[in-house]
C-alpha positions, 0 to 999 in steps of 0.5 A: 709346104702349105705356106708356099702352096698359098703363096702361088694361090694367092697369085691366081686372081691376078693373073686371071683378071690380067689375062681376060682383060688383055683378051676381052679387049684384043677381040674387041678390036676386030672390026664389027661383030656378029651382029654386022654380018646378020644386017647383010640378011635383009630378011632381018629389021635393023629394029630386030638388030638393035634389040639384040644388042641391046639385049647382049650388052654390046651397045655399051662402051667396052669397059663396061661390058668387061665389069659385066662380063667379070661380074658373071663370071664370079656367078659361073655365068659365061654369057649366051652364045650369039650363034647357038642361042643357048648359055655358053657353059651348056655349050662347052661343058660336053665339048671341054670334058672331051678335050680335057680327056684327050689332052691328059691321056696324050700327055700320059701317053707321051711322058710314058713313052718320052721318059723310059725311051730317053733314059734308054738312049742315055744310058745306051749313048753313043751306041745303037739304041740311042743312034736309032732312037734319036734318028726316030725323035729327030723325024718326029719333031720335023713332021707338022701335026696337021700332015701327020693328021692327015696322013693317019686319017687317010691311013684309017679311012683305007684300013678300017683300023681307027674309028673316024670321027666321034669320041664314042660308039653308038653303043656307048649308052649300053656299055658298063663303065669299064666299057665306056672308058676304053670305049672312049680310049678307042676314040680317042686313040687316033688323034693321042697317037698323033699328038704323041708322035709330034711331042715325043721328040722334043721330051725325049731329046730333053730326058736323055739330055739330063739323064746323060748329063747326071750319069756323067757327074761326080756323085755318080762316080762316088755313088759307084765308088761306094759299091751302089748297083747300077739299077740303084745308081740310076733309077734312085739318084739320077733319075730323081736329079734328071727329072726335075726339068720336065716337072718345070715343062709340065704346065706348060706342056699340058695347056700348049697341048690345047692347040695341037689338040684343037688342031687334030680335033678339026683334021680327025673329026673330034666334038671338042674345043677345037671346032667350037673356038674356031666357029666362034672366032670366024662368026665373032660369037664373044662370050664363046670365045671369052669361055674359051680363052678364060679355060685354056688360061685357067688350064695354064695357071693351074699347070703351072701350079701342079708343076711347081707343087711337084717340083717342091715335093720332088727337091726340097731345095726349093721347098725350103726357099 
């Protein structure tokens, strides 16, 4: 196991260089940049511009700035960011816990939702809960996220239920530590809820495909034949044989949750990545966008990463490969 765990290490720096690479220069090809649109100000010199690009490196060829850029990175330093005036690390580093926080527990969330709800419908097929329950996922994969967003936002603002905006109370500071947890669940709780409702169908629809698909295979029938209880058949073997796809989903479910993430963060008010990465696209501030762009990748590979660790500790088949 430690052999394969070093295997799929060994291929992380590659695919980081591969990535901001691709990146840096995709965003270099944008016309200006930051600095163009403060030479519409006449307030400020054409002297005072120039010092400033001088100053961030972006008179040098594009090459350059990415072996600079690449060289910092190793040090844990990702540049200052043009618009706020601070390092960008400093920037994200409250902003990225909170979007972190959010994508996990809408994660938890859904795959504690998706999973038993599926296996339900399976087990149940063709009958009520499974009609009722794959009407309901079919309706929740044809909402968008944006106009559930919405709709939930107007819903809170007339109720009261949901905290608007923020990922904590004004209070947040006093609070004990369990306090402060469920504090920021409760902040939280509207934006997971709709992130949870736009990825239930498709999870659910995958665990009932697979648990139906076990439940009808020949060793269930042995397993049954040899006196194994139902609980026992299900929750054992055909559990264990089903839930090996949505393992191999999982990486790529937790890093494509950033941009449903930053999508209901901007809609519901919440101080994440999602607003920072949007201003700095629409004000071309580089290194903001380059930070940004290296974590949700970092967050890609690693996924994957746990995915397949997970997937060999859960079939040896592969381990053994």
């Amino acid at each position: 196991m430690a052999r394969y765990i070093g295997q799929r290490l060994m291929h992380l720096f590659p695919l980081i260089l591969g990535m901001t690479f691709i990146s840096f220069f995709i965003i270099q090809l944008t016309p200006g940049d930051y600095f163009t649109r403060l030479s519409m100000n006449p307030e400020i010199s054409a002297n005072t511009l120039q010092s400033l690009r001088e100053e961030f490196g972006l008179e040098r060829p594009a090459i350059v700035q990415y072996g600079l850029w690449l060289k910092n990175l190793f040090k844990l330093n990702f540049g200052r960011s043009f618009t706020y005036h601070i390092p960008v690390l400093t920037l994200l580093k409250g902003r990225l816990f909170n979007t972190l926080f959010l994508s996990i527990f809408t994660l938890l969330l859904t795959w504690l939702i998706s999973i038993p709800l599926g296996i339900i419908a399976a087990v149940f097929a063709n009958r009520f809960p499974d009609r009722f329950l794959s009407v309901f996922a079919f309706i929740t994969i044809s909402f968008p996220s944006f106009f559930l967003a919405l709709l939930f936002l107007s819903l809170s603002a007339q109720t009261g239920v949901f905290p608007l905006g923020g990922v904590t109370s004004i209070y947040y500071p006093e609070l004990s530590l369990f306090g402060k947890f469920a504090d920021r669940i409760w902040h939280l709780l509207l934006p997971a809820l709709v992130l949870t409702i736009c990825g239930f169908g498709g999870m659910f629809r995958v665990m009932r495909g697979n648990f139906l698909e076990n439940i009808r295979s020949p060793y269930v029938t042995a397993l049954r034949a040899k006196g194994l209880p139902e609980k026992k058949v299900y929750f054992k073997h055909v559990l264990r044989n089903s839930i090996n796809p949505l393992i191999t989903i999982f990486g790529y479910e937790l890093s494509g949750l950033l941009s449903g993430v930053a999508l209901a963060e901007i809609i519901l008010s919440c101080p994440g990545m999602g607003r920072l990465m949007l201003e700095a696209v629409m004000t071309q501030d580089l290194y903001v966008v380059m930070a940004s762009l290296f974590f949700g990748g970092m967050l890609l590979i690693l996924g994957n990463l746990l995915a397949d660790i997970l997937l060999a500790f859960a079939d040896p088949r592969i381990r053994y490969r």
